[in-house]
C-alpha positions as CSV (number, residue, x, y, z in Angstrom):
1,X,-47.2,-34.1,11.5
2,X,-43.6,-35.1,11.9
3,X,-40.6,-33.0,13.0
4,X,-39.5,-32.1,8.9
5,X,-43.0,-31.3,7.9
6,X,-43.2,-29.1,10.8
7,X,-40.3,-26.9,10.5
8,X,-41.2,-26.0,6.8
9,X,-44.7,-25.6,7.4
10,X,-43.0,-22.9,10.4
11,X,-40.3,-21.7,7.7
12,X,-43.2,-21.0,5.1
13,X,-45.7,-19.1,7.9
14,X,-42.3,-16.8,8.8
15,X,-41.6,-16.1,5.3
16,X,-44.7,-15.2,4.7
17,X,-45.3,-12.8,7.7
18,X,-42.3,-10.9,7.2
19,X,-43.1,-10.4,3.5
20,X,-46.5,-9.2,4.9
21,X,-44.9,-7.1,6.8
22,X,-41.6,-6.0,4.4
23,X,-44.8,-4.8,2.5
24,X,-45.4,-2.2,5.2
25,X,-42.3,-0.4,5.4
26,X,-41.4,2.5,3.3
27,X,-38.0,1.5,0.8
28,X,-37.6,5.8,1.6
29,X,-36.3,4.8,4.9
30,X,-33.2,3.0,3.6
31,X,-31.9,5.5,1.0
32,X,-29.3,8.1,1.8
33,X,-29.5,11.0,-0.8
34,X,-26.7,13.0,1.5
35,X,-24.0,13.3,1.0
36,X,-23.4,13.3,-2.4
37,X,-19.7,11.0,-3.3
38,X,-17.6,13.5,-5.1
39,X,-17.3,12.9,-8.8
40,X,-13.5,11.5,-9.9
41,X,-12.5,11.4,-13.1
42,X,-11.0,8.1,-13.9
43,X,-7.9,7.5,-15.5
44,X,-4.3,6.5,-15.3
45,X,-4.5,9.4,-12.5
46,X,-7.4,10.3,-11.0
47,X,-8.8,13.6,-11.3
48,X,-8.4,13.9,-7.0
49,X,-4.8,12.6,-7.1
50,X,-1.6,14.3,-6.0
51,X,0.9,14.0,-8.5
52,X,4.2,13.2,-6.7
53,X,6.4,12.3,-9.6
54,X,5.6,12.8,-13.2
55,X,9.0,11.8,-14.9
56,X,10.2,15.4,-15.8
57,X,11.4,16.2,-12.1
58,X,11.8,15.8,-8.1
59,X,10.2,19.0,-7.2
60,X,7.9,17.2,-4.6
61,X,10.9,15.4,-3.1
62,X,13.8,16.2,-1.0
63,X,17.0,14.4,0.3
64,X,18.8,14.0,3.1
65,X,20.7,17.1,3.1
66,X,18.1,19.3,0.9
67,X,17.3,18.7,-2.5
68,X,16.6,15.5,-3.6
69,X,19.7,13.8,-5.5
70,X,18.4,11.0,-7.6
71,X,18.6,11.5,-11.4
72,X,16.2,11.8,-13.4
73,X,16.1,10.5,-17.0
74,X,13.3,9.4,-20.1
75,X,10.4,9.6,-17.5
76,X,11.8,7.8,-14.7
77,X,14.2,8.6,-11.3
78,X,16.9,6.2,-10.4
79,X,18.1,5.8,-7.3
80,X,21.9,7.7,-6.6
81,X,23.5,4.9,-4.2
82,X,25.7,6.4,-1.4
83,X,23.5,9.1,-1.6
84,X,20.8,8.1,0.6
85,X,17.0,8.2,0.4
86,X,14.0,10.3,-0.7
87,X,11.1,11.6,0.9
88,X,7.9,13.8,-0.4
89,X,7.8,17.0,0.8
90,X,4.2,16.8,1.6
91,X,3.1,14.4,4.7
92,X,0.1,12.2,4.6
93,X,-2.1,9.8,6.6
94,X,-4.7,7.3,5.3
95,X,-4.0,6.6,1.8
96,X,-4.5,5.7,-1.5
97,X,-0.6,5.3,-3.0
98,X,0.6,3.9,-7.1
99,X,3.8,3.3,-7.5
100,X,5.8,1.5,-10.5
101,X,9.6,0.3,-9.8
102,X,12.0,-1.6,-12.3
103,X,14.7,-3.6,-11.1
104,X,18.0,-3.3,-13.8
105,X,19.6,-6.2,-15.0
106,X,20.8,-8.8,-11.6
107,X,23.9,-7.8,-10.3
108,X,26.3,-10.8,-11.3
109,X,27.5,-12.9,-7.6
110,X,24.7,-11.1,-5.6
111,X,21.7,-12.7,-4.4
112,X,18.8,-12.3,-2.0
113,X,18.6,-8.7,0.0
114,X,21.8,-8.0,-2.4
115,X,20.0,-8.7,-5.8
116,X,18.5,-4.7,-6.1
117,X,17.2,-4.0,-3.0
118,X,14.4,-0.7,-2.1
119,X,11.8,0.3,-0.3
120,X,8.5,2.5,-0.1
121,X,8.3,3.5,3.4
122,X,4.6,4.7,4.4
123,X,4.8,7.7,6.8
124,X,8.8,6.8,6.7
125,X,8.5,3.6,8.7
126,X,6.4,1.0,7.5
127,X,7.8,-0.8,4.8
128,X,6.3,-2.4,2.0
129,X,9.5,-4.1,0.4
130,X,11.3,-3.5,-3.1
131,X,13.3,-6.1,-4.3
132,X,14.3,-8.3,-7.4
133,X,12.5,-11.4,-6.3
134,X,12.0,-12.6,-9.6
135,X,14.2,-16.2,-9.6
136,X,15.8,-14.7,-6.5
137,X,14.9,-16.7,-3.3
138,X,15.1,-15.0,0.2
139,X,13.6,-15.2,3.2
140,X,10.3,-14.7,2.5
141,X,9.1,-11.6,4.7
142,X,11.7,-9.9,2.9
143,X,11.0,-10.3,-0.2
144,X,9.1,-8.3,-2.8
145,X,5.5,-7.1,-2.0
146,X,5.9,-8.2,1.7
147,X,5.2,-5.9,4.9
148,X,9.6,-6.1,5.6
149,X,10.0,-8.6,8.5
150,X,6.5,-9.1,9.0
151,X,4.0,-10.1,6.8
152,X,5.2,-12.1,3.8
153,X,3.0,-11.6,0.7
154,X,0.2,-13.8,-0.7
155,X,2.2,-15.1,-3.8
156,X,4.9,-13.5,-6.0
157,X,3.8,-11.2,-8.6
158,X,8.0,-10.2,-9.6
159,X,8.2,-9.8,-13.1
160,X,11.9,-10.6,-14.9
161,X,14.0,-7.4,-14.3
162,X,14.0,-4.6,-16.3
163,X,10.3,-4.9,-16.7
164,X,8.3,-2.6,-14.6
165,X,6.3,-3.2,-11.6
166,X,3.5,-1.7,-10.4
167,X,2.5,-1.6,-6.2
168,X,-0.9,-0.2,-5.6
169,X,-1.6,0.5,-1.9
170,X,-4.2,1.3,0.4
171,X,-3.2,2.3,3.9
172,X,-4.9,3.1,6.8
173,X,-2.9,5.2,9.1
174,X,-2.4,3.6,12.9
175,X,-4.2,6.3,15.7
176,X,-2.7,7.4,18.7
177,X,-4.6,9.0,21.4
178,X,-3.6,12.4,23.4
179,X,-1.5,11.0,25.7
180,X,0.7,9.1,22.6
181,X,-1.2,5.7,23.9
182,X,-1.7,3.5,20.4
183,X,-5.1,3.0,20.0
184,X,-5.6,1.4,16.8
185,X,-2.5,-0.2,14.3
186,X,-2.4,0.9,10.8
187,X,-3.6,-1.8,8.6
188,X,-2.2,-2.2,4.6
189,X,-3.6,-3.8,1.2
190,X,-1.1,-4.3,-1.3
191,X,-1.5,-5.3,-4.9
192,X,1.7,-5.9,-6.4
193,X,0.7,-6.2,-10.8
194,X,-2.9,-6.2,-10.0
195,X,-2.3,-9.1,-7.9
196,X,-3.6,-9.2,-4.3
197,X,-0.4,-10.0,-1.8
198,X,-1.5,-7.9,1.0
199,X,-4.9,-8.2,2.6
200,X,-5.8,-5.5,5.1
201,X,-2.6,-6.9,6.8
202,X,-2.3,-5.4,10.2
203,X,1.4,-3.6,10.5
204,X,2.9,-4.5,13.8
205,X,5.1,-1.9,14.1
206,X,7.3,0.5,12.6
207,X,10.1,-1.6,10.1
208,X,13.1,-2.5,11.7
209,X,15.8,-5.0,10.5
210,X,17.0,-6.7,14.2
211,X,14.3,-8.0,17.0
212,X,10.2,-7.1,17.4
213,X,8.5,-3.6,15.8
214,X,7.0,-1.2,18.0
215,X,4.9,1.9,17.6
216,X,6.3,5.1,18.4
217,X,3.2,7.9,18.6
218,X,3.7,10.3,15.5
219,X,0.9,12.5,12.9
220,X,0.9,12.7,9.3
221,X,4.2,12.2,7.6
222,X,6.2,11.9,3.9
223,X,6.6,8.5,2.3
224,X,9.9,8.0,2.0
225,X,11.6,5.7,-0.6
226,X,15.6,4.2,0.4
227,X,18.6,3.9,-1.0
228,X,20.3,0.7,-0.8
229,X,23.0,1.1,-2.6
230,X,21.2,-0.7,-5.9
231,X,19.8,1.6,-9.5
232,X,16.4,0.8,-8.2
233,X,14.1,2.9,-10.8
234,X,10.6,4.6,-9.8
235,X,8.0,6.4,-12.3
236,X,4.5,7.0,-12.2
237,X,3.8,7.8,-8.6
238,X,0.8,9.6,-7.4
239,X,-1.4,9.4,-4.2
240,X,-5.2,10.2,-3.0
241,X,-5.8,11.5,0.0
242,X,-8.4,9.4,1.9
């Protein structure tokens, strides 16, 4: 028998043992009946989501100073430049997060980090970047749908401005142990229009604009969104808990 003829004859006797023996093992042992996933309602939000911004006001938000000052008009907030940023009132961890966002028309003489500039901060320091990156070149870990200064995105998913956008995000918090000692970096998926730009990207550190990120030990906290000086628009905004 040569060296081919052998191997499938071995191939065929070890299939055919273990089938023998598959036979022998109850299916029963494999099933998990406990516990039981929760039922969610479907939908443009989820029946377990937290409503964060609905388009009628900023009741979940505050400012700087107190309450939040961005306006508020026909379903969506617009950012109040000068005024600085916004952050929910409620803190959060791992996370599920939808956000839409409209650039306005380009600002004429104004391009890159200039052309309507934002940001959705998870837990108020890692940054997944807001920007008119539609026609607009920049460097590209700073453009739209990238981690800011770290991880660029996949491709560009900008549509023209005025048109709304639409980030969906899946987080998972970075751990810390007792002692503040980082134990495990918090890890993002980004899809910018239903488009895939962040893959369980690994966040190096919390956003900064000058030199290397670094992780400082913190809990829970609010997603904050900035003001950049630019009428960056928000609607639709709602998180789950995970």
């Amino acid at each position: 028998m040569n060296k081919t003829k052998a191997l499938l004859t071995l191939s065929i006797l070890t299939t055919s043992v273990f089938a023998q023996s598959n036979k022998d093992i109850d299916p029963k042992l494999t099933e998990f009946w406990e516990p039981v996933p929760e039922v969610v309602t479907p939908g443009p939000v989820p029946s377990d989501a937290i409503v964060l911004f609905d388009g009628t006001n900023l009741d979940s938000w505050t400012g700087h100073d107190g309450a939040a000052p961005w306006t508020v008009k026909n379903g969506y907030m617009t950012v109040a430049p000068g005024k600085k940023g916004i952050s929910t009132k409620q803190k959060f961890c791992d996370m599920q997060l939808h956000i839409e966002w409209r650039a306005p028309e380009k600002t004429p003489g104004k391009k890159g980090q200039q052309q309507n500039n934002s940001g959705v901060f998870l837990q108020g320091r890692y940054e997944v970047q807001v920007l008119d990156s539609y026609e607009n070149r920049t460097y590209s870990n700073g453009q739209a749908g990238s981690v800011y200064k770290q991880s660029l995105p996949l491709v560009n998913a900008m549509k023209p401005p005025t048109h709304w956008n639409t980030y969906d995000i899946i987080y998972k918090a970075p751990r810390f142990n007792d002692a503040g000692k980082l134990e495990s970096k918090a890890y993002v998926t980004v899809l910018h229009n239903g488009v895939l730009v962040q893959n369980h990207t690994e966040i190096q550190g919390g956003t900064v604009y000058r030199g290397n990120p670094s992780y400082k030990a913190h809990g829970c906290a609010p997603i904050f969104l900035q003001d950049h000086g630019n009428l960056v628009s928000f609607r639709n905004i709602w998180v789950r808990e995970l």
